[in-house]
N, C-alpha and C positions, 0 to 999 in steps of 0.2 A: 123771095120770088125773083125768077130771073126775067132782065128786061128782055122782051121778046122784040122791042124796036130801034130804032136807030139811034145809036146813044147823042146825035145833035138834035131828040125829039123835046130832050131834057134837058138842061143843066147839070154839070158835072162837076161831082163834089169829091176830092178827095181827100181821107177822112183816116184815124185811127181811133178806134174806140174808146182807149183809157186815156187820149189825150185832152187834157182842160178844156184847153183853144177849140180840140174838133168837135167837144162834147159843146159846150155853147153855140157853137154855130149849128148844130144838127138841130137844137131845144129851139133857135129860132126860125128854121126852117119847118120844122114838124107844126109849132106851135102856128105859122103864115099859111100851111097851108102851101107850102111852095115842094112841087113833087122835082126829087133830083136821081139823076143817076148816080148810085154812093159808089165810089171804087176804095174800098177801104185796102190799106196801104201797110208791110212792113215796113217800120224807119230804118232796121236794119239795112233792109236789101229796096231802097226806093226804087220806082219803076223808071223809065227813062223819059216819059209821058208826061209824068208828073214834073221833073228837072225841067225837060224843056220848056214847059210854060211859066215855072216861077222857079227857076236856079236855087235859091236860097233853102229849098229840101224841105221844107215846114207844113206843115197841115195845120188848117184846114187848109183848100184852094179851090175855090171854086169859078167855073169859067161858065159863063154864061153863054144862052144859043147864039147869041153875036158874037163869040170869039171873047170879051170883056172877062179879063183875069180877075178876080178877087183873091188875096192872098193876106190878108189877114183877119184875123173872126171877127172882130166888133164890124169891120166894114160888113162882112158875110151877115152878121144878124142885123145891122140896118137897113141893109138890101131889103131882107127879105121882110122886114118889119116895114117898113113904107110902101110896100106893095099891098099887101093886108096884114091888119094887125087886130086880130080879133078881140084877144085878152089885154089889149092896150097897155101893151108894156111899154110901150113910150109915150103914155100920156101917164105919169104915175101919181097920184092921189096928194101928195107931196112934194114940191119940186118941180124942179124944169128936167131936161133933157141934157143939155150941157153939165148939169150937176151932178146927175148920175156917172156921163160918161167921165168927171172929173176923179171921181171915187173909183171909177173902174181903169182907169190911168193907174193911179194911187197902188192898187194893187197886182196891176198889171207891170209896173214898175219894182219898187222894195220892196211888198208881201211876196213878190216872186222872185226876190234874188233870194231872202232868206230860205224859204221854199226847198229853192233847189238844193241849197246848200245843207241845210237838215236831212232831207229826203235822199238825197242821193252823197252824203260828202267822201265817198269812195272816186267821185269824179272832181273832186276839188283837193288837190296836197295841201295838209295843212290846218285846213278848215276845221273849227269843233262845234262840231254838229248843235249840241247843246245851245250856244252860245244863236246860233241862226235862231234855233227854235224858240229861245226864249225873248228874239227882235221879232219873231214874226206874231209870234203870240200879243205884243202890243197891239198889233193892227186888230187881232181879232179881239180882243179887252175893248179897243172905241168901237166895232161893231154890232158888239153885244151893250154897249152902252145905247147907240143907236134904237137896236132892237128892244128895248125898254120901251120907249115911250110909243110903238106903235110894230104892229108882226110884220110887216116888211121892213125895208131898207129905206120906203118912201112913200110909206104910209100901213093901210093895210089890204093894200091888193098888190100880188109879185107884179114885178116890174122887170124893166130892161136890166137894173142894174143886179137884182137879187140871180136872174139868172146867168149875169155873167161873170161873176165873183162866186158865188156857191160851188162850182164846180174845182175851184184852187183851194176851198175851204175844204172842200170835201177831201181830197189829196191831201191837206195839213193834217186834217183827223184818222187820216187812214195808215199815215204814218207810226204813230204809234197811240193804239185807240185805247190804250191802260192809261198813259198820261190825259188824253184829251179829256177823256170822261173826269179825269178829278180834276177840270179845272171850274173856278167858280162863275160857268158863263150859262144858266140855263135858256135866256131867251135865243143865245145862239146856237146851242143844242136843240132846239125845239124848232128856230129857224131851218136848220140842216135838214133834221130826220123830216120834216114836211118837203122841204126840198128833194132828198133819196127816198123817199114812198110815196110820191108822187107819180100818175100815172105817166105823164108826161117822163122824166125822168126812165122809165123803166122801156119807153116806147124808142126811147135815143139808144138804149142802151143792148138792144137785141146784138148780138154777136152775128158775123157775117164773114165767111171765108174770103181768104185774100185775093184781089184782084190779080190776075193774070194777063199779061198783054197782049190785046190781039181776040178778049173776052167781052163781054156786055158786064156790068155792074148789074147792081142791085136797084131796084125801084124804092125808092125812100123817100116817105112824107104821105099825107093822105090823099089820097087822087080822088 
């Protein structure tokens, strides 16, 4: 649907669909309750809208009706999680809050250098793709250890951190999904596919033509 009003009625999110970072920060906006204008974005060809407010070219970014930049996703989903946070993904059944975001560091750090490096190593000289795959695969071995003793990350209701990790696990597995399946990690295979047939999940993920400058965005989240 296109917004019919003034794009400072809303919040504005710019966003690319198959991205990690933009995919998490959309799940905690949908899931708050917090309606934004989406200007989903080529990274090829960024708009000039989006550079000027945060230089660094990266999505999500999201600016708030006061002008307030947010430019990286964990900030974007605690935003919007401390406004309302329905499914109390930051109160998790398990844990604190700090503890989660510690795990979502963790992965946000080394599970995403090997990541890129398996995933893409046509952008790294050098690099043997394999050798990433098989460090990153550690991380998801104590995950799935994790997921043993309880169907979340931090208990057994999703939480802040299940949705912001899932979305780079999702990427690892879609990399080459013949190897994933034969590894021996069922609770995180069962973790996953609950997380991708998830309603949520499929509601982040509708497709949306690229924004154009000088255009209204998309109306995005439940209003």
């Amino acid at each position: 649907m296109t917004n019919d009003y003034m794009s400072t009625i809303y919040p504005i999110l710019y966003s690319f669909r198959r991205c990690p970072y933009a995919m998490r920060a959309r799940l905690a906006l949908m899931v708050s309750n917090r309606v934004c204008e989406l200007r989903e974005v080529v990274l090829r060809d960024k708009p000039q809208e989006m550079l000027d407010v945060s230089p660094k070219g990266t999505v999500p970014i999201l600016i708030d009706v006061d002008g307030r930049v947010l430019d990286e996703s964990i900030d974007v989903m605690l935003w919007a999680l401390r406004q309302h946070d329905p499914e109390k993904w930051l109160i998790p059944e398990q844990g604190y809050v700090a503890e989660m975001l510690a795990l979502i560091a963790q992965f946000d750090d080394r599970f995403k250098y090997h990541l890129d490096r398996y995933k893409y190593p046509e952008r790294y000289p050098g690099v043997d793709a394999e050798v990433h795959r098989d460090k990153g695969a550690l991380s998801l071995e104590k995950l799935n250890v994790k997921l043993r003793a309880t169907k979340y990350l931090f208990g057994n209701n999703v939480a802040l951190a299940d949705m912001a990790i899932a979305p780079f696990v999702r990427q690892f597995a879609h990399t080459d999904k013949s190897w994933f399946s034969e590894q021996s990690w069922p609770q995180l295979e069962a973790w996953l596919t609950a997380f991708t047939d998830s309603e949520i999940y499929a509601s982040v993920m509708q497709k949306y033509p690229p924004w154009e400058s000088g255009s209204a965005g998309v109306v995005f989240g439940r209003s």
